[in-house]
C-alpha atoms as a printed R data frame, in Angstrom:
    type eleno elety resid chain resno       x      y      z
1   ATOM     1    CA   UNK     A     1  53.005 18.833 53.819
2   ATOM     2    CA   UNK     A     2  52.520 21.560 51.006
3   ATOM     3    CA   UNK     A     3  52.336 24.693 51.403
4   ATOM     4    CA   UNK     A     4  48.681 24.881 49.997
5   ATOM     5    CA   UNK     A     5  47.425 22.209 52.903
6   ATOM     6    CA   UNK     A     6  49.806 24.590 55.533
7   ATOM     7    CA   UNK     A     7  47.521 27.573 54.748
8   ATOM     8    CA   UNK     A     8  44.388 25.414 55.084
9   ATOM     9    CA   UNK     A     9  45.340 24.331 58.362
10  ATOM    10    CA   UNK     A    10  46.342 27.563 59.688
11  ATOM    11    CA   UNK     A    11  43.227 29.458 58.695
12  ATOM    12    CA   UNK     A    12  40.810 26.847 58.637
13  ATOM    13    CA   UNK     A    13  37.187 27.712 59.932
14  ATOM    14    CA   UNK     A    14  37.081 28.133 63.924
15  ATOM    15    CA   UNK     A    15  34.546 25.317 65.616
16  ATOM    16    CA   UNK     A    16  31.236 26.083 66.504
17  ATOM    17    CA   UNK     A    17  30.285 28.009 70.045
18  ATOM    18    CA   UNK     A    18  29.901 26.046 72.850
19  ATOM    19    CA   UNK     A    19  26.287 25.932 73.866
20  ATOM    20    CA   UNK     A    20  24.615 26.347 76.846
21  ATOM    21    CA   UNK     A    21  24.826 22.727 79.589
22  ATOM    22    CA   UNK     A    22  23.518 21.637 82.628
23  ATOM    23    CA   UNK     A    23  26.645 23.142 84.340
24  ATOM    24    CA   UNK     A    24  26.059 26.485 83.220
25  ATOM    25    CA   UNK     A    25  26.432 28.594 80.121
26  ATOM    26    CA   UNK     A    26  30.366 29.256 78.652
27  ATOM    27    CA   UNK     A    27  31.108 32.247 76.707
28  ATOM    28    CA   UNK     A    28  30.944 32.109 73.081
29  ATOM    29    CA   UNK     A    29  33.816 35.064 72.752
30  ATOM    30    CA   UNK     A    30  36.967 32.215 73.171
31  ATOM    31    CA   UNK     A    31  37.159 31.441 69.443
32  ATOM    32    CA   UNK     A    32  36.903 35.606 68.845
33  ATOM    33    CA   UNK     A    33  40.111 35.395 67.903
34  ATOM    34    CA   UNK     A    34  40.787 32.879 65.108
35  ATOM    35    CA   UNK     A    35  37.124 33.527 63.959
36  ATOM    36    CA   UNK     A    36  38.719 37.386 63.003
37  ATOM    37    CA   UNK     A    37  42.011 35.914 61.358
38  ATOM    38    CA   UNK     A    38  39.825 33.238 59.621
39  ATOM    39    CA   UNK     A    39  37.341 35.890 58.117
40  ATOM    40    CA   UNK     A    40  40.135 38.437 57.064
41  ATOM    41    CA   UNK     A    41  41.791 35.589 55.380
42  ATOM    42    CA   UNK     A    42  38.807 34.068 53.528
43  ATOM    43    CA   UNK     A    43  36.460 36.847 52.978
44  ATOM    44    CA   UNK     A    44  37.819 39.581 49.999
45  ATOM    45    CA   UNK     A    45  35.673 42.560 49.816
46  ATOM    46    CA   UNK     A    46  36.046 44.349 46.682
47  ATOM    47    CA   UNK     A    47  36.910 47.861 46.805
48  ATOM    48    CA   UNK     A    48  33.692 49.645 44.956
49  ATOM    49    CA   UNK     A    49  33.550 53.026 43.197
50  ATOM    50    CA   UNK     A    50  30.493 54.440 44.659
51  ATOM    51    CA   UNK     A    51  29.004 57.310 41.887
52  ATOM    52    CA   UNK     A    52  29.224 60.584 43.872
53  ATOM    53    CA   UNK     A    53  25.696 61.978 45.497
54  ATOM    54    CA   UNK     A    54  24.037 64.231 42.570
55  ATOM    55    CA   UNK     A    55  24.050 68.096 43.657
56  ATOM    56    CA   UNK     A    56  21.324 70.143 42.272
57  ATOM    57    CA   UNK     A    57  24.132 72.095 40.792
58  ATOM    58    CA   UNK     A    58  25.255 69.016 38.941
59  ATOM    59    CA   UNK     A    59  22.069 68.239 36.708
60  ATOM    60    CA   UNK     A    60  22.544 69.968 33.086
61  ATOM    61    CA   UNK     A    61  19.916 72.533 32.385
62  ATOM    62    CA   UNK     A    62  17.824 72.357 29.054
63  ATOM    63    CA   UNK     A    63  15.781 75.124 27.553
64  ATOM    64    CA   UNK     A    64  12.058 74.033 27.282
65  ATOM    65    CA   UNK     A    65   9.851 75.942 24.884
66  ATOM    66    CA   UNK     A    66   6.734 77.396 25.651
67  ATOM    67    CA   UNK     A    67   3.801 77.283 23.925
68  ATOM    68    CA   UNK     A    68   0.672 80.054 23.290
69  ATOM    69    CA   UNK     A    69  -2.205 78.157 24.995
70  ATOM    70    CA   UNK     A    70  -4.846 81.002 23.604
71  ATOM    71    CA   UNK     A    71  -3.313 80.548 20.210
72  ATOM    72    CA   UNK     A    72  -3.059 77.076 19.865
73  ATOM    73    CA   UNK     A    73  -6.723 76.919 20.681
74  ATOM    74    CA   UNK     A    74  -7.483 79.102 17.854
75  ATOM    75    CA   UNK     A    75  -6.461 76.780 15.447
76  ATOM    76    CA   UNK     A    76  -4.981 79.797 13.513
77  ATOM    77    CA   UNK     A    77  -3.545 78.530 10.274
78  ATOM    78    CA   UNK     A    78  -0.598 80.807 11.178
79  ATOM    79    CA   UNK     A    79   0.206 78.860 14.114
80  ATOM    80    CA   UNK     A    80   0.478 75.623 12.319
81  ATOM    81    CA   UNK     A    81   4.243 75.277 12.727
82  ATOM    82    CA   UNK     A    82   3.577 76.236 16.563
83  ATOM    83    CA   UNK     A    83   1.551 72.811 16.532
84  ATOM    84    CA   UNK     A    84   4.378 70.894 14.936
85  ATOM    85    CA   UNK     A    85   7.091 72.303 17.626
86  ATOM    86    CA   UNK     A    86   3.954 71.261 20.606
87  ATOM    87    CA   UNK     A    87   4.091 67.556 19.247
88  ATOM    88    CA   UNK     A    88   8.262 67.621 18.697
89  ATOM    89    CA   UNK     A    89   8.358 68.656 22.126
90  ATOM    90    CA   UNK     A    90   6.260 65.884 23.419
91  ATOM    91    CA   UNK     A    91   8.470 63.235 21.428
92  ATOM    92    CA   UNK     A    92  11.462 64.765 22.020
93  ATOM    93    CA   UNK     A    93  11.428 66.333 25.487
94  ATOM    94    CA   UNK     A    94   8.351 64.878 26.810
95  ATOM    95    CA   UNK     A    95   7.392 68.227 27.885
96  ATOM    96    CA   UNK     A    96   6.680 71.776 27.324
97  ATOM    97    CA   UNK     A    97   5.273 74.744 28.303
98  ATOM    98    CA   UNK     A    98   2.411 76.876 28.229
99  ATOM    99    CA   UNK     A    99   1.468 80.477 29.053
100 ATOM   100    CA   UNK     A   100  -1.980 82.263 28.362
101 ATOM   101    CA   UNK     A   101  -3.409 79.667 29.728
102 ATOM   102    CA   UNK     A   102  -6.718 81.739 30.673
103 ATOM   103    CA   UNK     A   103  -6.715 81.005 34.599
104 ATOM   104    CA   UNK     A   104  -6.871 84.033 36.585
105 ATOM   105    CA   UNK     A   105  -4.329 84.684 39.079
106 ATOM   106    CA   UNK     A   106  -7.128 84.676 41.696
107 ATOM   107    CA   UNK     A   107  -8.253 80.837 41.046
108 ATOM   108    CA   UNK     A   108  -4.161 80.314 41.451
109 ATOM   109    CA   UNK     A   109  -4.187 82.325 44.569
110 ATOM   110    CA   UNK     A   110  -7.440 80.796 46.272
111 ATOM   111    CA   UNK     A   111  -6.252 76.923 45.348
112 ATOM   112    CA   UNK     A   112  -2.801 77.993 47.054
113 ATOM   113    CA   UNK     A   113  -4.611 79.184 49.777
114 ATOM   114    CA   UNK     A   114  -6.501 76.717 50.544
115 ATOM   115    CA   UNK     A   115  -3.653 74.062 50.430
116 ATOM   116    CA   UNK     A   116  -1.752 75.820 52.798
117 ATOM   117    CA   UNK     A   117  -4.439 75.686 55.589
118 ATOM   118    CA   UNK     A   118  -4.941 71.597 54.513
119 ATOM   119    CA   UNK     A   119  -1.243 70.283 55.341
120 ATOM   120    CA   UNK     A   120  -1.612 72.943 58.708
121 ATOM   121    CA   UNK     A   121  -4.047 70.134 59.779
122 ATOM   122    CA   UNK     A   122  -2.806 68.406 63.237
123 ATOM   123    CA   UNK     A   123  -0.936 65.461 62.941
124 ATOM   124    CA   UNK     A   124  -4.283 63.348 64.429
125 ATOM   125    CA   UNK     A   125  -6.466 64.270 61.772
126 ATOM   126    CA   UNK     A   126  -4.016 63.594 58.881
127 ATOM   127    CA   UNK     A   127  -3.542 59.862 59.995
128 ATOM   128    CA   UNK     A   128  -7.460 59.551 59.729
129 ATOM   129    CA   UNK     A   129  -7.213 60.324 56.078
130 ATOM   130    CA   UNK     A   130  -4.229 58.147 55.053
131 ATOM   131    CA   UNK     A   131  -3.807 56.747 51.557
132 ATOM   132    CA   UNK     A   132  -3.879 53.374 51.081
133 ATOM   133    CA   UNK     A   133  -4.225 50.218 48.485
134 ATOM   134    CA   UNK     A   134  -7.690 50.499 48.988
135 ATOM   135    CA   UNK     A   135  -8.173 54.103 49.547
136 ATOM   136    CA   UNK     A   136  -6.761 56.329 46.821
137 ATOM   137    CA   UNK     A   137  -7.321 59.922 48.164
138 ATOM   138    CA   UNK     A   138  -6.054 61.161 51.331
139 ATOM   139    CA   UNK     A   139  -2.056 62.124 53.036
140 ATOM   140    CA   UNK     A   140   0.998 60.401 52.457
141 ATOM   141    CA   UNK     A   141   4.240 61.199 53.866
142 ATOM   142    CA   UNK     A   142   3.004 62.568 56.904
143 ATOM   143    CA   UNK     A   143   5.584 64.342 59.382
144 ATOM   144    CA   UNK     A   144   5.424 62.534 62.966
145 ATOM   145    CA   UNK     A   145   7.304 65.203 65.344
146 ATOM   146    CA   UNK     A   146   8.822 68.980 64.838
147 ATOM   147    CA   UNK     A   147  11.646 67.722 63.337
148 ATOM   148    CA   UNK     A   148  10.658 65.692 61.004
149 ATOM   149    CA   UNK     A   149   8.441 68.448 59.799
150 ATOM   150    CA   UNK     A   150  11.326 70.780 58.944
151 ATOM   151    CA   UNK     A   151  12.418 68.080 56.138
152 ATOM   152    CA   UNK     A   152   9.326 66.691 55.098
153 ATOM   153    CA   UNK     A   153   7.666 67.037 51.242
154 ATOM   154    CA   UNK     A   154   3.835 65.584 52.296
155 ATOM   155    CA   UNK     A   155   1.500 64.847 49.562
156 ATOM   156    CA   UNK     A   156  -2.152 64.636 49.409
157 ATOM   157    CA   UNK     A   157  -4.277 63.099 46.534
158 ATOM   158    CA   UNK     A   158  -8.019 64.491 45.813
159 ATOM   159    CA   UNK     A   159 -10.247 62.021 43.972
160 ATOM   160    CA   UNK     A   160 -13.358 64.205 42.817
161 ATOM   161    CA   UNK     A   161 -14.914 61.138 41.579
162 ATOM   162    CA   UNK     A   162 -14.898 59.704 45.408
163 ATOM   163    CA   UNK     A   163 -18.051 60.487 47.830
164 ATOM   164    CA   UNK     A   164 -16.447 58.907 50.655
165 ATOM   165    CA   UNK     A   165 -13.690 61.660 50.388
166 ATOM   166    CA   UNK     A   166 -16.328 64.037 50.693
167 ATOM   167    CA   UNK     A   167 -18.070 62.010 53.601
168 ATOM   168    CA   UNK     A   168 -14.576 61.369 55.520
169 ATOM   169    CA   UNK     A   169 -13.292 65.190 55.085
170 ATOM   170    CA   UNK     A   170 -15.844 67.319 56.064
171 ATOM   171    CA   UNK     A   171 -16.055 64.891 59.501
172 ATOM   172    CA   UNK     A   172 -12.236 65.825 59.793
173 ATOM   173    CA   UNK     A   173 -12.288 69.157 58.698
174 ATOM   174    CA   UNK     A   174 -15.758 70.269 59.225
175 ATOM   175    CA   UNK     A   175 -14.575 74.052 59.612
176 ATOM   176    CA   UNK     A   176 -12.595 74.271 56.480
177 ATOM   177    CA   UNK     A   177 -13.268 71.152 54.310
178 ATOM   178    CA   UNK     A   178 -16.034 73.114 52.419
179 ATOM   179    CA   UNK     A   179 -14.182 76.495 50.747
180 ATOM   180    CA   UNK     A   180 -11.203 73.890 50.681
181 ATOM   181    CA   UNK     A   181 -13.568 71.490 48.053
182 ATOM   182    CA   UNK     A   182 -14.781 74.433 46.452
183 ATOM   183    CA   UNK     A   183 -11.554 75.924 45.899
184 ATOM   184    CA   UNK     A   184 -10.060 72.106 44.251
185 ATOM   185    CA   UNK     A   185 -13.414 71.886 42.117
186 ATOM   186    CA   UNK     A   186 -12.700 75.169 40.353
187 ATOM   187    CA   UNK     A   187  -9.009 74.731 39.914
188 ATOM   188    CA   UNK     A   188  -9.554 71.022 39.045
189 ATOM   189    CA   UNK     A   189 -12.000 71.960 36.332
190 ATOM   190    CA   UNK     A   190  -9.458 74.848 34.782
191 ATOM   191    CA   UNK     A   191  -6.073 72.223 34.783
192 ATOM   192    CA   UNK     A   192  -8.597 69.450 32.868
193 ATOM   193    CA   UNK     A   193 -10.081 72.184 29.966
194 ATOM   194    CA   UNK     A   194  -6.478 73.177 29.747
195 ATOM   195    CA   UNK     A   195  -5.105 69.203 29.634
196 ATOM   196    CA   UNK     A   196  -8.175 68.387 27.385
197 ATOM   197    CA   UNK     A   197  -7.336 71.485 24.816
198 ATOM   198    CA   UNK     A   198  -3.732 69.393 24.741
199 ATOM   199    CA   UNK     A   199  -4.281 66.384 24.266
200 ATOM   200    CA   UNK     A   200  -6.739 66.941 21.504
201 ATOM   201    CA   UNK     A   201  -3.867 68.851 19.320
202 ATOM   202    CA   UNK     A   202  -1.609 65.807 20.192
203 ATOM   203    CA   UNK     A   203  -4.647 63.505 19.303
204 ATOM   204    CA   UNK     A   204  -4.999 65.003 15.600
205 ATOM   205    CA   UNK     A   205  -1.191 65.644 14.747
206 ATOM   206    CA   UNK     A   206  -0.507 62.223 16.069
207 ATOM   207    CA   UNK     A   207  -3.366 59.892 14.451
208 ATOM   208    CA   UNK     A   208  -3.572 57.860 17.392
209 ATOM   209    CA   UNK     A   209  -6.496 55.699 17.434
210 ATOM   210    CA   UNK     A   210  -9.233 55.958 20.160
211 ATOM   211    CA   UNK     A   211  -9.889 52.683 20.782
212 ATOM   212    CA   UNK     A   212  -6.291 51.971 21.780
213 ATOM   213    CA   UNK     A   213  -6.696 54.563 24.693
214 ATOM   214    CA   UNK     A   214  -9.566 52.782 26.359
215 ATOM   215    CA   UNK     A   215  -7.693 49.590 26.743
216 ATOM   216    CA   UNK     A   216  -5.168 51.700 28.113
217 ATOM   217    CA   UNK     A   217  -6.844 53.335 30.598
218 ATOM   218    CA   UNK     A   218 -10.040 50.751 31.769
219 ATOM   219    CA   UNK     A   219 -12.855 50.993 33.876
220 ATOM   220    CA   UNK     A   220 -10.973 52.472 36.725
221 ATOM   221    CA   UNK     A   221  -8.510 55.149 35.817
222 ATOM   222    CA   UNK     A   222  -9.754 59.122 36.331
223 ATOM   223    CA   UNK     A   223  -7.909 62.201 36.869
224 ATOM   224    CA   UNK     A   224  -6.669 63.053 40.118
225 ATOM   225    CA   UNK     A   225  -4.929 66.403 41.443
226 ATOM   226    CA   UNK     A   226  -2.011 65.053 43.912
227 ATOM   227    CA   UNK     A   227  -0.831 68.109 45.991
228 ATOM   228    CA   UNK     A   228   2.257 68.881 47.659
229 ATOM   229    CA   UNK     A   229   3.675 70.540 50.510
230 ATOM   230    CA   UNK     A   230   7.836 71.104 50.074
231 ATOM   231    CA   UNK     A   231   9.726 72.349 53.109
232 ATOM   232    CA   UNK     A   232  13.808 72.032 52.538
233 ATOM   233    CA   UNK     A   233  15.695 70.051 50.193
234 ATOM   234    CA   UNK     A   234  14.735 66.529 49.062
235 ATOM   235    CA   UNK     A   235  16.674 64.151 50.635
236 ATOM   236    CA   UNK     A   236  16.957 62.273 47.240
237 ATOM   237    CA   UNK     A   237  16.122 63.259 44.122
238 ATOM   238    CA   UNK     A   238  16.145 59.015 42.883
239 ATOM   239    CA   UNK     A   239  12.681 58.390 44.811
240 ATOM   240    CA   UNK     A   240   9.435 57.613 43.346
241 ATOM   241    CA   UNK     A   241  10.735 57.714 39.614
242 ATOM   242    CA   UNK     A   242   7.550 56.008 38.884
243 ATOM   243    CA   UNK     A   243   4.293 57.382 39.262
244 ATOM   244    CA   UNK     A   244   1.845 55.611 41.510
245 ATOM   245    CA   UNK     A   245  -1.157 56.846 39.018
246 ATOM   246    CA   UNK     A   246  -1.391 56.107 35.281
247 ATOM   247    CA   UNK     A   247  -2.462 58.994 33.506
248 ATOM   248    CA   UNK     A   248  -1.878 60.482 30.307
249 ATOM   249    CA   UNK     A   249  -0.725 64.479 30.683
250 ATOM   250    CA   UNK     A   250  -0.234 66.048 33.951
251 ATOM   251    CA   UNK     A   251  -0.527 69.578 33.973
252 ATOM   252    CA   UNK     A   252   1.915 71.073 36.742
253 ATOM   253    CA   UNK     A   253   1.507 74.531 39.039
254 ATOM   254    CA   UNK     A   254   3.988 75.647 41.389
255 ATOM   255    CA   UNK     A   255   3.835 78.196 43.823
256 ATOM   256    CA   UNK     A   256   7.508 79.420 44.928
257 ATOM   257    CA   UNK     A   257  10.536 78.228 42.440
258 ATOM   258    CA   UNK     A   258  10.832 79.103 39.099
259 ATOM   259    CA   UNK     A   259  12.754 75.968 38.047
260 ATOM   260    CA   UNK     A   260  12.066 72.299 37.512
261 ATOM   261    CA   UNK     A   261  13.261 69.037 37.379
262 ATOM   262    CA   UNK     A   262  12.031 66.340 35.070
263 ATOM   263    CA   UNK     A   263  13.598 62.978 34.759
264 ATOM   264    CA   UNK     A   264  14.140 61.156 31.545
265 ATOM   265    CA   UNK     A   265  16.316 58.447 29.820
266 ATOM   266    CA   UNK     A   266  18.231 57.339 33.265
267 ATOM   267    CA   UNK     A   267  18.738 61.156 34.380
268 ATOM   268    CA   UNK     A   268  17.695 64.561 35.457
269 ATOM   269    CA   UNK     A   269  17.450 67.458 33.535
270 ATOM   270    CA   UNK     A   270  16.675 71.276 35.098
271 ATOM   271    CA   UNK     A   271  14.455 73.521 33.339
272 ATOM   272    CA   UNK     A   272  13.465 77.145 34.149
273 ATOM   273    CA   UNK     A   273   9.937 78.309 33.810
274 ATOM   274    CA   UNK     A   274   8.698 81.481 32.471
275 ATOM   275    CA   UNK     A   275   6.559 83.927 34.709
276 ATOM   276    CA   UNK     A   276   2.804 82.784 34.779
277 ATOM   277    CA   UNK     A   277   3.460 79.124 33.321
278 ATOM   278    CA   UNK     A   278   2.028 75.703 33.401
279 ATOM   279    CA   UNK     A   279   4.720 72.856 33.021
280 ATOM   280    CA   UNK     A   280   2.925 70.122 30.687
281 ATOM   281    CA   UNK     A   281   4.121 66.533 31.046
282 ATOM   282    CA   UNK     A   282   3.888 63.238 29.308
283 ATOM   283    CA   UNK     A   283   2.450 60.595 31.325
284 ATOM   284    CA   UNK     A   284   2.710 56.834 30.919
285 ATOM   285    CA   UNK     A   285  -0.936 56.419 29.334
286 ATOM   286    CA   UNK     A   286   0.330 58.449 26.387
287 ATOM   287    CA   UNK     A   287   3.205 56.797 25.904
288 ATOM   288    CA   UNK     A   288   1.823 53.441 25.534
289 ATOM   289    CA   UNK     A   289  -1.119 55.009 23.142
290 ATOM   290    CA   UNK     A   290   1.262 57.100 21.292
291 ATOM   291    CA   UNK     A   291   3.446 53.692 20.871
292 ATOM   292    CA   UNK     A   292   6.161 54.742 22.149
293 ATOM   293    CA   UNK     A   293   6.909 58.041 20.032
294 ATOM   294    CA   UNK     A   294   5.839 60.417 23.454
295 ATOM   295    CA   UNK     A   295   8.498 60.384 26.021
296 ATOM   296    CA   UNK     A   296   7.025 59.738 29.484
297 ATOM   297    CA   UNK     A   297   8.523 62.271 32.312
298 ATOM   298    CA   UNK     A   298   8.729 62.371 36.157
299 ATOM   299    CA   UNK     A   299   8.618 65.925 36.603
300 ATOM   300    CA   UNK     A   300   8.966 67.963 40.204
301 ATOM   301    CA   UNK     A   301   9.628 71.384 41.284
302 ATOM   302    CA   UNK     A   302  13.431 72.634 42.296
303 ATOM   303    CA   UNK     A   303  13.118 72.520 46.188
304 ATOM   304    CA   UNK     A   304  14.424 75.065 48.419
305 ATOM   305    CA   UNK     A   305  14.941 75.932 52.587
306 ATOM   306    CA   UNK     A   306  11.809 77.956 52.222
307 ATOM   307    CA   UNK     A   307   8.386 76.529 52.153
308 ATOM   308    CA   UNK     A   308   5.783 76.488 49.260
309 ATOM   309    CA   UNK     A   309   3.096 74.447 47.766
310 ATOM   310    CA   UNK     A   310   2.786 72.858 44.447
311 ATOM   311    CA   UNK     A   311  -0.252 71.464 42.907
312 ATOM   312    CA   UNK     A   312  -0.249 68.193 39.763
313 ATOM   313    CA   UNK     A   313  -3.489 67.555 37.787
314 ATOM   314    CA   UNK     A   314  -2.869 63.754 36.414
315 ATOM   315    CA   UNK     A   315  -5.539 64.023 33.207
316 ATOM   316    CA   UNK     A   316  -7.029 60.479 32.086
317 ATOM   317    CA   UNK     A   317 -10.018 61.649 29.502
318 ATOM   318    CA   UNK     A   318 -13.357 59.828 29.430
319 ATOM   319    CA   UNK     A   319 -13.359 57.717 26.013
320 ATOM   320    CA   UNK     A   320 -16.248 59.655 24.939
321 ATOM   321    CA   UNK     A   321 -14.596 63.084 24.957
322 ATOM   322    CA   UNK     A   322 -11.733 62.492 22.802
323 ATOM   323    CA   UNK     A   323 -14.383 60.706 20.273
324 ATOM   324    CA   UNK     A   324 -16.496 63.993 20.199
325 ATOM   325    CA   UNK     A   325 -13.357 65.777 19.733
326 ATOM   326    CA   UNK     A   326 -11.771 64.234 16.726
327 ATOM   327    CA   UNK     A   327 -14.998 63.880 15.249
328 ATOM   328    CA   UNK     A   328 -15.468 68.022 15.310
329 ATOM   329    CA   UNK     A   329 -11.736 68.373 14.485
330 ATOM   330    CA   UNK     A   330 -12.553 66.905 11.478
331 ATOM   331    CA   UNK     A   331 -15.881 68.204 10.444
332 ATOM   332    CA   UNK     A   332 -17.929 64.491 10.658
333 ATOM   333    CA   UNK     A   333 -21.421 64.510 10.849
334 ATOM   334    CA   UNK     A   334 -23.111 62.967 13.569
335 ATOM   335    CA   UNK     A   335 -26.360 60.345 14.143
336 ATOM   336    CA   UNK     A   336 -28.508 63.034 15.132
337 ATOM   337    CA   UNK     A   337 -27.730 64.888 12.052
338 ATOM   338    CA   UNK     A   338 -27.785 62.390  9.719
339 ATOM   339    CA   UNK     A   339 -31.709 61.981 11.361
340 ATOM   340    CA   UNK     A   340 -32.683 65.482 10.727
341 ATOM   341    CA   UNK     A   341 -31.075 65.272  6.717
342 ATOM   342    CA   UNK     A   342 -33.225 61.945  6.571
343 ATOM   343    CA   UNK     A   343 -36.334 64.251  8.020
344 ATOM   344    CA   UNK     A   344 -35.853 67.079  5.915
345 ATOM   345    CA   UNK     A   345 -35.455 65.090  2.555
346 ATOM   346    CA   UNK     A   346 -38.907 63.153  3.881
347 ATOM   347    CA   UNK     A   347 -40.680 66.140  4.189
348 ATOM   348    CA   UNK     A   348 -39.720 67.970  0.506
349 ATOM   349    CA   UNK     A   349 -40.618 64.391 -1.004
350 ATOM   350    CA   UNK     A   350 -44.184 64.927  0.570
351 ATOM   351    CA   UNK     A   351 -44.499 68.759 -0.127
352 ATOM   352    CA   UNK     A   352 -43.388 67.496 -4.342
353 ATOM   353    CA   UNK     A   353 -45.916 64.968 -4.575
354 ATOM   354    CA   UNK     A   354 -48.830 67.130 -3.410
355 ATOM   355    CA   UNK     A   355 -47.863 69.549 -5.021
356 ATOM   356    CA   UNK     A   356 -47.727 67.265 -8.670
357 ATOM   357    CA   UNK     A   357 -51.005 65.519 -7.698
């Protein structure tokens, strides 16, 4: 006999368990024994290299520029190369950014606020307002106990354009749900002017074409303000590296940390934020408009053991808004005016010919 067919006989695969008989039920542990030696013998697990866990003080820091909001709107001529550094940064970094934004610190303070006293909500009422498939405001990533609590980043998503929100909240929150909506309106309605004033420079500098965008988005898409409530570290950094809502910018506000993480190209990348800013990121709407020369970002606040709130306004533009806007950008004239020309030359035609008769 060989020495192959020796090997094969020593370690060959155990027989099956007995199974239970009329005569009662033997134990399937005698065969324990060469089953081991068989699956030491046969089965070769390969030692892996496992990447090491990535600390936050691992993740290479890159300066981000920042941008002069009330300047930019201005459309000084003087600021021209400011534009051209806005749209590198959007291609390059796939975010920026901006300070002078015009939002008081109050509407900051009251939105905070307000936020606070909305993931304070007992653990009952949150699971009435889950998120869902179907549902696309409401909690997600609710704590269940104490403990949980102390480790827990829970998120909830406000859909303005959703009356059963409205309906469903102020039956859960009937003593708070009102300053709470009042507060989100407001704030909503600064993020979008300041998301809108964006994404029309990007829309000139880039020639991107409106139709394009409205495939892009559909019938469906509209912006959404996704809020967060961070209390200790993330337990890893790799989760949700795709959004679950297409938009095209998102406008970020945090409360407590004055750095940030944003995630492009297969890694993360730390950025520190200048006193009073708004972090602007590329969404995946913009990407796919821009054809690829926007970078689209995952972008989150640097968590810490202490707790704060941070607040993400995910912009998708009606259609009609970035037509209006290109179309003053570029001094067209519209329907109604071409009317009132037609009018005006009607009526001096008249006033002539009486006045030749």
């Amino acid at each position: 006999m060989s020495s192959k067919q020796q090997r094969n006989n020593a370690f060959r695969a155990p027989p099956p368990s007995p199974i239970s008989t009329g005569r009662g039920i033997k134990c399937a542990g005698v065969n324990n024994e060469i089953l081991a030696e068989f699956l030491e013998q046969s089965i070769h697990i390969p030692d892996l290299i496992l990447p090491e866990p990535l600390l936050r003080t691992d993740i290479p820091h890159q300066d981000l520029p920042a941008f002069d909001l009330l300047s930019l709107r201005a459309r000084d001529p003087k600021d021209g190369a400011a534009v051209g550094r806005l749209v590198q940064s959007a291609v390059e970094f796939g975010c920026f950014q901006v300070i002078n934004h015009g939002i008081p610190s109050e509407l900051f303070a009251r939105a905070e606020e307000e936020c606070d006293r909305l993931f304070e909500l007992p653990l009952g009422k949150k699971q009435i307002v889950c998120r869902s498939d179907e549902i696309r405001f409401g909690f997600e990533d609710i704590a269940s106990d104490a403990v949980e609590k102390t480790r827990i980043h829970e998120t909830f998503w406000v859909d303005k354009n959703e009356d059963l929100m409205d309906e469903t909240m102020r039956n859960v929150w009937p003593e708070g749900y009102k300053n709470f909506s009042s507060a989100m309106t407001n704030f909503s309605a600064a993020l979008e002017k300041i998301a809108s004033d964006i994404l029309e420079i990007l829309h000139e500098n880039l020639g991107l074409d409106t139709f394009d965008l409205n495939e892009l988005l559909g019938s469906e898409n509209s912006s959404m303000l996704c809020l967060y409530s961070h209390t200790g570290p993330y337990k890893s950094l790799s989760a949700r590296l795709s959004h679950p809502h297409s938009h095209v910018l998102s406008v970020h506000h945090n409360k407590g940390p004055s750095s940030f993480y944003v995630y492009a190209d297969h890694g993360w990348t730390t950025v520190n934020l200048k006193p009073n800013s708004l972090m602007i990121t590329v969404g995946n709407v913009l990407k796919g408009w821009s054809k690829g020369q926007c970078k689209s970002v995952i972008g989150r606040p640097v968590a810490s053991d202490k707790h704060f709130v941070s607040m993400e306004f995910l912009y998708s533009p009606a259609s009609q808004s970035i037509s209006r806007s290109k179309s003053a950008g570029k001094g067209e004239i519209s329907l109604l005016d071409h009317f009132l020309i037609v009018i005006g030359i009607l009526f001096l035609w008249h006033l002539f010919i009486r006045l030749i008769a």
